[in-house]
C-alpha positions in Angstrom: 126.1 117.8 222.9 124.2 116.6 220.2 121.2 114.9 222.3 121.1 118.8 223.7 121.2 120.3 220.1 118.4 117.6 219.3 116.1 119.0 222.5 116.7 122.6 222.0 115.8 121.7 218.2 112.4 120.0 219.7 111.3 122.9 222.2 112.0 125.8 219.5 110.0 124.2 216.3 106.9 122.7 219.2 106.6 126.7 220.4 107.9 128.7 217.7 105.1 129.3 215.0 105.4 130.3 211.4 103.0 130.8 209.3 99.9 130.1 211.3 101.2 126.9 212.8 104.2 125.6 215.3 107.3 125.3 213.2 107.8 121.5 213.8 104.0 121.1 211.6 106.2 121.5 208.7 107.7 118.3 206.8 111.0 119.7 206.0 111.6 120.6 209.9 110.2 117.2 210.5 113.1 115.6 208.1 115.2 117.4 210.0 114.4 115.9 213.3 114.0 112.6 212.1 117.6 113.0 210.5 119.1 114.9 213.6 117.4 111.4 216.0 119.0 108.9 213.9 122.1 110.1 213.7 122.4 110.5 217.4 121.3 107.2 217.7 124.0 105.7 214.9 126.8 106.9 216.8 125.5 105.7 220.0 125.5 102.2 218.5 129.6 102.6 217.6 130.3 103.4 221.0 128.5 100.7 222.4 129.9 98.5 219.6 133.4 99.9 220.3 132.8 99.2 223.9 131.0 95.5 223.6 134.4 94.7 221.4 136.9 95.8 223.9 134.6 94.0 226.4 134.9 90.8 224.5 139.0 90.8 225.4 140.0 91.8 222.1 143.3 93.5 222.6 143.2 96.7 220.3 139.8 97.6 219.7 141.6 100.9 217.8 139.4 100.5 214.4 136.5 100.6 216.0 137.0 103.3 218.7 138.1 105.6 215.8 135.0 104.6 213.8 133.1 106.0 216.6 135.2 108.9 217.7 134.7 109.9 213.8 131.1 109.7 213.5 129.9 111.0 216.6 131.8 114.2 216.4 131.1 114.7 213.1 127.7 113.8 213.4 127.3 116.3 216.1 128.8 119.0 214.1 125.9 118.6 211.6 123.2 117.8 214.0 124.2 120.8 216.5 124.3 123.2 212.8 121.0 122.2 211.9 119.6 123.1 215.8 121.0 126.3 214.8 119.4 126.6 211.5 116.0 125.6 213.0 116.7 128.5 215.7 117.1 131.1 213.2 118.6 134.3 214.1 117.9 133.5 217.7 120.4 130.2 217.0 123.4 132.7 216.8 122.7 135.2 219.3 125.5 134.8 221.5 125.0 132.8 225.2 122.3 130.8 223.7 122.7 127.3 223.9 123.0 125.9 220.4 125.3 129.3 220.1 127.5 127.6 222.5 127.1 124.1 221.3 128.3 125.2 217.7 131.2 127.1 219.1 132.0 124.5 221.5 131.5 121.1 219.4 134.4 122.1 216.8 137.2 121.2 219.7 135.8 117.7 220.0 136.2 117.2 216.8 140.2 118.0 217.6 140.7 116.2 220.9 142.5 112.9 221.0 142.6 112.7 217.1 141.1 115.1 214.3 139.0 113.7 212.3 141.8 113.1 209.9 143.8 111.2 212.1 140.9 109.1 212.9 140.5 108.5 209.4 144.4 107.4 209.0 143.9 104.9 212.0 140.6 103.3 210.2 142.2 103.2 206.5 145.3 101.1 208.4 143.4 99.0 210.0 141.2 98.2 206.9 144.7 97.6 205.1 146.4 95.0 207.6 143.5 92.9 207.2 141.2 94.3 209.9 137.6 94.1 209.2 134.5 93.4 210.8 
């Protein structure tokens, strides 16, 4: 969801223009890609580091698969809200796809854990001595 958020982000500030110019010549909507890229690409590297553990044989990889549930919904919460800020108006106009993106991303951040629970799973972890 968030790679899509990050693509609709890209088309809208290359072809929308503002001021003169496409919206994506400005440095703050620049940031905001740059921000929105790395992000995606931090979770990624949980999950595959969640994944490369359990593929190790370690028998509860539960630390690290909440680590990554955690970031990458939350993650995709902010990037998918700041596809919608860089849509404008048109970002909330209802059966657009970062309209259905926002709506849509707040159940994944409920499914198999909120982010609460994830965040319980993590702290016991840390506290029985598991850190990597």
């Amino acid at each position: 969801m968030a790679r899509r958020a990050l693509h609709e982000a890209l088309e809208r500030s290359q072809n929308r223009r503002l001021f003169g110019a496409p919206l994506n010549d400005l440095q703050m909507v620049q940031g905001h890609l740059a921000d929105m890229a790395t992000q995606i690409d931090a979770a990624a590297l949980l999950v595959y580091r969640a994944a490369w553990t359990k593929d190790q044989g370690v028998a509860r990889v539960s630390k690290e698969a909440a680590m990554a549930k955690l970031y990458a919904t939350e993650m995709a919460q902010k990037v998918i809200d700041q596809a919608v800020q860089i849509h404008g108006a048109e970002g909330v106009r209802a059966g657009t796809t970062v309209e259905c993106l926002y709506r849509e991303i707040r159940a994944l951040r409920i499914y198999e854990g909120a982010t609460d629970v994830q965040k319980i799973i993590i702290a016991k972890q840390l506290q029985s001595g598991v850190v990597s």
